[in-house]
C-alpha positions in Angstrom: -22.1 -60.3 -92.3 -24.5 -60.9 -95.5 -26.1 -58.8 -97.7 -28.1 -61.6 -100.0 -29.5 -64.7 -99.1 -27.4 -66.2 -101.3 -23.8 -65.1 -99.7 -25.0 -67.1 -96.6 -22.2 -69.8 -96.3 -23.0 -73.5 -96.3 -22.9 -74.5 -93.3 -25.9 -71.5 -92.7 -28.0 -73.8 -94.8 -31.2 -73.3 -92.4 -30.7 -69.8 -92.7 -30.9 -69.6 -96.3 -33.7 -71.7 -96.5 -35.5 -69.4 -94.1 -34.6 -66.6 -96.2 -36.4 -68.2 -99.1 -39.2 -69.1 -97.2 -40.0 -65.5 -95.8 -39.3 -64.0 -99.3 -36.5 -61.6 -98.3 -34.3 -60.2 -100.7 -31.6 -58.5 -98.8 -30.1 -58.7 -95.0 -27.1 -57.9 -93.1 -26.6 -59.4 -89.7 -24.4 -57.5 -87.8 -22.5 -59.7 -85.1 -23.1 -58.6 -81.6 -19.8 -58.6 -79.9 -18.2 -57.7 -76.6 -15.3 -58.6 -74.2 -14.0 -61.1 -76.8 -17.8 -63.3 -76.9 -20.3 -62.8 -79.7 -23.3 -62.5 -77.8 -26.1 -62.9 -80.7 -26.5 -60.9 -84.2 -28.6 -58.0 -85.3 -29.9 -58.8 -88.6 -31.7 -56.2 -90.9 -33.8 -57.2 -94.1 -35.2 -56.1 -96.8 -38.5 -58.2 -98.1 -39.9 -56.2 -101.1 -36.5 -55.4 -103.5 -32.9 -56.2 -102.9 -30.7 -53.0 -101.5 -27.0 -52.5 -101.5 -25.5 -51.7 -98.1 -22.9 -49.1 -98.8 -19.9 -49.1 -96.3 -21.4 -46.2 -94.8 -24.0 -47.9 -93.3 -22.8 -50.8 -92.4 -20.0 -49.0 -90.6 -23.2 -47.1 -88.6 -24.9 -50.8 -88.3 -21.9 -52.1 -86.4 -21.6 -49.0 -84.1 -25.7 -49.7 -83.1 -24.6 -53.5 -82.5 -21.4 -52.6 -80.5 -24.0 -50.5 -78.2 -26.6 -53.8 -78.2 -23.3 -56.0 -77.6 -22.5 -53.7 -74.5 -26.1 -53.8 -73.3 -26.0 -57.4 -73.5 -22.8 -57.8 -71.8 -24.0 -55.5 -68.7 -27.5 -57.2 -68.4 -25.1 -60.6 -68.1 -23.0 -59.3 -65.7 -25.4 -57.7 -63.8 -27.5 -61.4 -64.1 -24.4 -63.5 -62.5 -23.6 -60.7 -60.0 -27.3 -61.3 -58.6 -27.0 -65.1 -59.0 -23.6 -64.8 -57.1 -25.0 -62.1 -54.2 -28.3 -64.7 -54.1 -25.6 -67.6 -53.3 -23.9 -65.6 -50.8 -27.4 -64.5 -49.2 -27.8 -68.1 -48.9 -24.7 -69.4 -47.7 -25.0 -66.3 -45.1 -28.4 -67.8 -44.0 -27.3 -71.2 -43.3 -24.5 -70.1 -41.8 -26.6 -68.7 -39.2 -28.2 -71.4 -39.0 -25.4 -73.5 -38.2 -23.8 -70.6 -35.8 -27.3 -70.9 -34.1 -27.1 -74.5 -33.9 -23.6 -73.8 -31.9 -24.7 -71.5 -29.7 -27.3 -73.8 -28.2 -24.8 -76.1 -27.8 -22.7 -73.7 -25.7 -25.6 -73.0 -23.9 -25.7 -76.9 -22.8 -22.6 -76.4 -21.0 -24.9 -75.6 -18.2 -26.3 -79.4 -18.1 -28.1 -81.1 -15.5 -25.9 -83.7 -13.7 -28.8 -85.9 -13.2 -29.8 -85.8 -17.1 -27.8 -88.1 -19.1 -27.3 -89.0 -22.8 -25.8 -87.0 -26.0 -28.8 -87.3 -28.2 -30.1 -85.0 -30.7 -33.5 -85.4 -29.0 -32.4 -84.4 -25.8 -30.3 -82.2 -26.4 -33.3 -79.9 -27.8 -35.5 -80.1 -24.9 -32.7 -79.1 -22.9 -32.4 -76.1 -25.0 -36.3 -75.7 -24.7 -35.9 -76.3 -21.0 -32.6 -73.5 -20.3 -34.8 -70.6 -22.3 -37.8 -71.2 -20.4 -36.5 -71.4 -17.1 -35.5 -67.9 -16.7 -39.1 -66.7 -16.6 -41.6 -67.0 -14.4 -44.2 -68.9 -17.4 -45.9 -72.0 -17.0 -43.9 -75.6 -17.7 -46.6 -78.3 -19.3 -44.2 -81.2 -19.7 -45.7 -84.3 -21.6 -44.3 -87.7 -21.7 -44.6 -91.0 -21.1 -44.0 -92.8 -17.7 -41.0 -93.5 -16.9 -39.4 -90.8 -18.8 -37.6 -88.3 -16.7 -40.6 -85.5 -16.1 -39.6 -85.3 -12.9 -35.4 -84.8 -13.5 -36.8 -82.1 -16.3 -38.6 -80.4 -13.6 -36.1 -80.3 -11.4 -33.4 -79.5 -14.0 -35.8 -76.2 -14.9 -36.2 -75.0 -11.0 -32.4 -75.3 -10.9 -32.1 -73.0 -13.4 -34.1 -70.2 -12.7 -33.8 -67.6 -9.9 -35.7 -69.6 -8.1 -33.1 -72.1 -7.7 -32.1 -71.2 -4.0 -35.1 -72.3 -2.5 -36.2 -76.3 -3.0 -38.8 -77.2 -5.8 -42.2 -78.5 -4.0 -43.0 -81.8 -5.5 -47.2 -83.3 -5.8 -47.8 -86.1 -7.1 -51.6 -85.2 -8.1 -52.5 -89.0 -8.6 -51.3 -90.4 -5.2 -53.3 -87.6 -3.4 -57.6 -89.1 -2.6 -60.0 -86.0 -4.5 -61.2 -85.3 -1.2 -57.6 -84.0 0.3 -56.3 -82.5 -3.1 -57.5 -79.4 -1.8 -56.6 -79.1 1.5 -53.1 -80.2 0.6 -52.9 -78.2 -1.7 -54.2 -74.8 -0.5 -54.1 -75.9 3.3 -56.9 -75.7 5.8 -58.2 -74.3 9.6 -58.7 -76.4 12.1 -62.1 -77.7 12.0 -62.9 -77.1 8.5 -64.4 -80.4 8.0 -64.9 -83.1 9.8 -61.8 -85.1 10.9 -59.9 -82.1 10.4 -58.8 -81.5 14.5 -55.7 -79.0 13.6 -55.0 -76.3 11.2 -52.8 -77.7 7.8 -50.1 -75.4 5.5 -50.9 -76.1 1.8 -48.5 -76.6 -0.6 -48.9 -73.3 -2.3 -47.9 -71.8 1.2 -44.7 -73.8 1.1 -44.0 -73.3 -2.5 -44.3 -69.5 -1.8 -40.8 -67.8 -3.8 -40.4 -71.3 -5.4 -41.4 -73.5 -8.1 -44.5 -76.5 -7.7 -44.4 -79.4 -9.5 -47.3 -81.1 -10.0 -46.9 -84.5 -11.6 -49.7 -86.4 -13.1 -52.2 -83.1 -13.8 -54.2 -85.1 -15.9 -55.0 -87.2 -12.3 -56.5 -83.4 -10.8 -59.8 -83.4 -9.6 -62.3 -81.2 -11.8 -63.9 -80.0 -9.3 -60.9 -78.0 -8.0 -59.2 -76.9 -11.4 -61.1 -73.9 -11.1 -59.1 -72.9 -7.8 -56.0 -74.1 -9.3 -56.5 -72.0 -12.3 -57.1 -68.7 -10.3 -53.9 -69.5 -8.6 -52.2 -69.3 -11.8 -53.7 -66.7 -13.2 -53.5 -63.8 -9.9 -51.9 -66.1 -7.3 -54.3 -66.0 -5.0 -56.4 -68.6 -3.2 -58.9 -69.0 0.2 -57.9 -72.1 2.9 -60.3 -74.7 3.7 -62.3 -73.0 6.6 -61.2 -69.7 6.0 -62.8 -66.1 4.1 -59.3 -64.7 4.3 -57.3 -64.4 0.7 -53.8 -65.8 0.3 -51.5 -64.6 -2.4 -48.3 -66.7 -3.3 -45.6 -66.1 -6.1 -45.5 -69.5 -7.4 -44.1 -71.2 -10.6 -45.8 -74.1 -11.7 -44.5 -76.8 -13.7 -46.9 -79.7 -14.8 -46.4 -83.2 -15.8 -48.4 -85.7 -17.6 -48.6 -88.8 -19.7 -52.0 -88.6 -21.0 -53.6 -86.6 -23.8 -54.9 -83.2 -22.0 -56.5 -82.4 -25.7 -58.3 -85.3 -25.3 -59.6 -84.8 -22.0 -60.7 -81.7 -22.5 -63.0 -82.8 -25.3 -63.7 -85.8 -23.2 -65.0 -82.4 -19.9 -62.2 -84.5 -17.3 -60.6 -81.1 -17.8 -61.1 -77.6 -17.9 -59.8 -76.2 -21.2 -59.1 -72.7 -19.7 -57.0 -74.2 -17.3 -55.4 -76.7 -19.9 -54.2 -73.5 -22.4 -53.2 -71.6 -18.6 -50.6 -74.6 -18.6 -49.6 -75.1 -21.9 -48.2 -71.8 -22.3 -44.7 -74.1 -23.1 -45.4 -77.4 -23.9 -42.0 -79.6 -23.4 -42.4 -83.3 -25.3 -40.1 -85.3 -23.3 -39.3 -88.3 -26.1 -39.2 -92.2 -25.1 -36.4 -93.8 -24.6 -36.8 -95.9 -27.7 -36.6 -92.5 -29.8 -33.1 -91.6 -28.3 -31.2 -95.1 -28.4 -28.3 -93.1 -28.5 -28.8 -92.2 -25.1 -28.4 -95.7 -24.4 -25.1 -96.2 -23.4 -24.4 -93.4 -21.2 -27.4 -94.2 -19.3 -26.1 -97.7 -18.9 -23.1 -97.0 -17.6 -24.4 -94.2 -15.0 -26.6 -96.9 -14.0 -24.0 -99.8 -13.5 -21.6 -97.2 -11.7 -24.7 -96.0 -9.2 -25.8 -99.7 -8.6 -22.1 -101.0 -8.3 -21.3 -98.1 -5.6 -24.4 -99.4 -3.4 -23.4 -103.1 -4.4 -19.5 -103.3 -3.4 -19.6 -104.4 -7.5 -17.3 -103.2 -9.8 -18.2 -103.6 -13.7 -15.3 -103.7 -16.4 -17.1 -104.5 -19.2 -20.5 -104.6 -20.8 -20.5 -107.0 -24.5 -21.4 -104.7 -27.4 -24.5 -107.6 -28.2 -25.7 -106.4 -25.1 -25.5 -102.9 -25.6 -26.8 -103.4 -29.3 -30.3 -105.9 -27.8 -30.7 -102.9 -25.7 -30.9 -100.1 -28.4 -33.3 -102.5 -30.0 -35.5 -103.0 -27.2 -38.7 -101.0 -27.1 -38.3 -99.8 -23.6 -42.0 -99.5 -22.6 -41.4 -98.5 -19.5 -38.3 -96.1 -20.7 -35.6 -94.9 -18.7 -37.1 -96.2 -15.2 -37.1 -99.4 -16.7 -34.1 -99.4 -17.9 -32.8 -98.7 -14.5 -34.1 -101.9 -13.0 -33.6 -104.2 -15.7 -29.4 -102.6 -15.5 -29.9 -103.6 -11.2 -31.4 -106.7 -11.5 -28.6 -107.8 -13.9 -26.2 -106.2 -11.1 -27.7 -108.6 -8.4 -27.4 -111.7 -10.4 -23.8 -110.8 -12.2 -21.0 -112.5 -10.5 -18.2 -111.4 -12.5 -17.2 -107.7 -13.9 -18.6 -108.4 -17.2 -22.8 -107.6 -17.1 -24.9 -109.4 -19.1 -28.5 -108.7 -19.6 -31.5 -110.5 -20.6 -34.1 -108.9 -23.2 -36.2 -109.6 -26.1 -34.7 -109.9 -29.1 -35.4 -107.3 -31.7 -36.8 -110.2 -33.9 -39.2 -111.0 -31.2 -40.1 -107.8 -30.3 -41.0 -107.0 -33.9 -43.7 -110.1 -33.8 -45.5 -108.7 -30.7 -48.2 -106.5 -31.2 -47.8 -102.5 -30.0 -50.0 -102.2 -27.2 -50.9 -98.8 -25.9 -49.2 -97.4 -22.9 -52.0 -97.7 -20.5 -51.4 -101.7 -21.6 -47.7 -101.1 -21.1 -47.7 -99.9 -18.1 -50.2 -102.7 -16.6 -48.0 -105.0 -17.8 -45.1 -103.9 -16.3 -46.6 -103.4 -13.2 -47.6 -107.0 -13.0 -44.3 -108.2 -13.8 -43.1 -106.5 -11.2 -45.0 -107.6 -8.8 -44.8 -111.2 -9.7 -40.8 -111.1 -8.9 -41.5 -109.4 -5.9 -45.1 -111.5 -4.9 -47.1 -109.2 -4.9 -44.9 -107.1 -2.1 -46.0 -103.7 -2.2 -44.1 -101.8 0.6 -40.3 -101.8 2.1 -37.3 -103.4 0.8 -36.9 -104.6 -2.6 -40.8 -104.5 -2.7 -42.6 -103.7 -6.0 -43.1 -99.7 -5.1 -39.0 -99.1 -4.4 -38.3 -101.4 -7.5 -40.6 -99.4 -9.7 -39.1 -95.9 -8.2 -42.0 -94.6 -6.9 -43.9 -94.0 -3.6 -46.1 -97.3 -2.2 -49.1 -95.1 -2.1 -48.6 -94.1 -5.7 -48.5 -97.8 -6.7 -51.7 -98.3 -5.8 -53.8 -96.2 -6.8 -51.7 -96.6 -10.3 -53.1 -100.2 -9.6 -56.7 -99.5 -8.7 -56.7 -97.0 -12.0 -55.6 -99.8 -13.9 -57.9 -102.7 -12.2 -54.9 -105.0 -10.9 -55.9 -107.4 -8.2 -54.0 -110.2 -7.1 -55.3 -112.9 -9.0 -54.5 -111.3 -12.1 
């Protein structure tokens, strides 16, 4: 406490100086103090004349700064309690978020046999896949070839309470345009030419169950409209016949190509493309879940060594490391027959497998997956030459149906002297 400028101690040398400068005569600064802490001062002054400070009122002065002190002290208090209840708040919140993250991994517990790997990435479209399969909506699920739309599908039926009758499966790109309808909705006898006898359509057969169609960016535009008033009422007309057919069918589509772009390209119905895309599912590459890797490899040897009479003891950890590097154009699928032609041609229990390097594959240019997929079909049939059909021939190698394979092969413009 000072009553004149020139009491201020010297080590309050900037306070006497701004005393001076500002031309007052007389202050007191009363220290603001509270639970043991000066919080700051209250400092009167007098400009004009000098004034004495009787006891009197510096006695009152100090009982206004014990009031300021105690002001000061609760707007502190009150500042750290809401800095402390803000932390809580936060630490509450991410401890929901973490709880949340652990009860979608209880969920899991419900896994597809079928589906392997550990992966984050997988492990959330599972999660995607186990909330959406107790309703009755609309599965669009997007993904390259090779990647396991199918198993998804089937995972999804498996789950829902539709699960005790078995999922109908199309493959919209292996049926001709001209018999998508009919085997799809089902026709009278003689409702065109050629057709002698009455067919059930797939709808009919699906009836209380779930249809997959696979390849929906392959569906003729000229019957999306008749698909899309089957998902929207569920109800349809046979070939050859006035009479209406209702169904209660869940559909779950699959597809490697861009719908978005299809639709601004009028190969697709957009009405019908948001009708399916009510739950979009990406199903990721292979080469964005290396960690899946492993597992897969060994589900793989184990499946191929039971068929085989083989029996695999160990795998080198170069090989496991060239695989997680590998690009995997043709994803899981591929992976599946690159892991059984290394089974054929193993003679011991430890496999070894042949692939690019990661050095070399970072030299090679990314080609798109319509190139990819070309590709790989002509490798294919090269080891096979050029067997489509039957054992070991380039359609049972590649997983899929012979008729499949070529119209993948006329879409693509393969002939044999490529």
């Amino acid at each position: 406490m000072s009553c004149l400028p020139g009491d201020l101690p010297p080590e309050a040398e900037k306070e006497r100086h701004y005393c001076e400068a500002h031309g007052i005569k007389s202050n007191v600064a009363i220290p603001l103090k509270a639970g043991g802490v000066i919080l700051g001062a209250l400092t009167f002054a007098f400009l004009k004349r000098r004034c004495e400070w009787p006891a009197e009122i510096l006695s009152r002065l100090q009982m206004i700064g014990e009031v300021f002190a105690n002001a000061l002290l609760r707007r502190r208090s009150d500042e750290a309690l809401h800095a402390a209840l803000a932390e809580n708040e936060a630490l509450r919140a991410r401890l929901e978020r973490e709880n949340l993250y652990l009860r979608e991994q209880v969920v899991l517990k419900h896994r597809p046999e079928r589906i392997v790997g550990q992966s984050e990435a997988l492990k959330k479209v599972l999660s995607q896949a186990e909330r959406v399969a107790v309703t009755d909506t609309p599965v669009l699920l997007v993904g390259e070839t090779g990647s396991g739309k199918e198993l998804l599908a089937q995972a999804i039926h498996e789950l829902s309470a539709r699960k005790d009758r078995p999922m109908v499966i199309v493959n919209c790109a292996s049926l001709p345009a001209t018999l998508v309808e009919s085997e799809l909705f089902g026709r009278e006898a003689g409702a065109y030419t050629g057709a002698a006898s009455a067919q059930v359509g797939r709808f009919v057969v699906a009836d209380g169950s779930t249809l997959f169609l696979d390849e929906i960016g392959e569906f003729p535009v000229e019957v999306q409209a008749k698909l899309l008033r089957v998902l929207q009422d569920g109800r349809f007309e046979r070939l050859g016949s006035p009479e209406t057919v209702t169904v209660n069918v869940r559909i779950i589509a699959a597809t490697n190509r861009d719908l978005e772009q299809a639709v601004r390209e009028g190969k697709f119905r957009a009405d019908l493309y948001h009708r399916l895309n009510v739950f979009p599912i990406r199903v990721p590459p292979l080469r964005e879940r290396p960690d899946d890797i492993p597992p897969l490899l060994w589900a793989f040897v184990q499946a191929f060594g039971r068929r085989m009479g083989k029996t695999i003891t160990g795998i080198p950890q170069e090989t496991i490391q060239q695989l997680q590097r590998y690009s995997w154009p043709g994803n899981v699928r591929e992976l599946s027959n690159v892991v059984e032609r290394a089974m054929i041609l193993t003679t011991g229990d430890i496999l070894h497998i042949e692939l690019p390097s990661a050095s070399q594959q970072a030299g090679i240019p990314r080609s798109t997956l319509k190139e990819s997929e070309r590709a790989h079909i002509l490798c294919v049939l090269g080891e096979t030459g050029w067997r489509i059909r039957g054992a070991r021939g380039a359609a049972e190698i590649l997983g899929i149906k012979p008729t499949t394979l070529e119209s993948r092969m006329a879409k693509l413009g393969i002939k044999r002297q490529d």
